[in-house]
N, C-alpha and C positions, 0 to 999 in steps of 0.2 A: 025875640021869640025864636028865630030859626037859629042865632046862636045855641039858644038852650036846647030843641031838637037835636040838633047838632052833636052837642055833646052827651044827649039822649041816647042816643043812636050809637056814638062810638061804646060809650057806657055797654048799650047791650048785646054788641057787637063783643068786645073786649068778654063779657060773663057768659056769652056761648061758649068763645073759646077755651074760655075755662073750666066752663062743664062738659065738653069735648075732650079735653086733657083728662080730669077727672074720674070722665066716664071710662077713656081708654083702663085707666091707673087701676079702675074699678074693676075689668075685666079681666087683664091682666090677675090683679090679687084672687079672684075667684078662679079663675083656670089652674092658680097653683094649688088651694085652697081644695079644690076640686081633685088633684091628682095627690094629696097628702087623703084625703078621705078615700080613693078610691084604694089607698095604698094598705090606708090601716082596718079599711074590709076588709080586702083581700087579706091580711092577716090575720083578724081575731075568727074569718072562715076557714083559714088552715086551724087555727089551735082546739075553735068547737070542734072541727071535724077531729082531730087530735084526741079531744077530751070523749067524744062520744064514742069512739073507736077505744079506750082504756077501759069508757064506764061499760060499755059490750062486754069487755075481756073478764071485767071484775064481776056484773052478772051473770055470765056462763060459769067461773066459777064458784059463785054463791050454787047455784041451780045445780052443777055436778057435786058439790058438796050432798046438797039436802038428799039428792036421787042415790046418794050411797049411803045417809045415814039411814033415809027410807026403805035401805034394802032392794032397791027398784032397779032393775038390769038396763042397763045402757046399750043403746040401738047396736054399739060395737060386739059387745059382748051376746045378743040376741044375733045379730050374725054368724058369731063361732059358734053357737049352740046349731043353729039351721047348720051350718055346715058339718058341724060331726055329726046331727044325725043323718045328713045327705050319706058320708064320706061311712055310717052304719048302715045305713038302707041299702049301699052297693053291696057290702060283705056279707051283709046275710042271704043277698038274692046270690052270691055265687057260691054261696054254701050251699 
């Protein structure tokens, strides 16, 4: 009987170490696993940020399209208007 403990024992002794081994190996593969994911976020969040910064570009110019075929004056252009008649209101007060 205490043979068979015996070899009970190394038995469970010997399947720790194994699940110890295992476990490290486990770890290991997840830390890498872990730095390839953190790798290919960081990446597909530069290319969104990438894609959202075009699709900005491509809607401003949809919007300055429409606001020209709409005839509608752009904040630039409402600027140069204030300013000639600033650049008018002096000329006539030194008249």
């Amino acid at each position: 009987m205490f043979g068979k403990l015996k070899y009970l024992f190394l038995y469970a002794y010997e399947a720790a170490e194994q699940m110890e081994e295992k476990s490290k190996e486990f770890a290991e593969g997840r830390e890498k696993r872990m730095e390839q994911f953190k790798k290919e976020h960081k990446e597909m969040e530069i290319r969104a940020k990438e894609k959202i910064q075009e699709t900005q570009g491509a809607m401003k110019e949809h919007m300055q399209d429409v606001v020209k075929e709409m005839g509608l004056a752009t904040r630039g252009e409402i600027d140069e208007i204030k300013k000639m008649i600033s650049d008018l209101s002096k000329n006539i007060e030194k008249k």
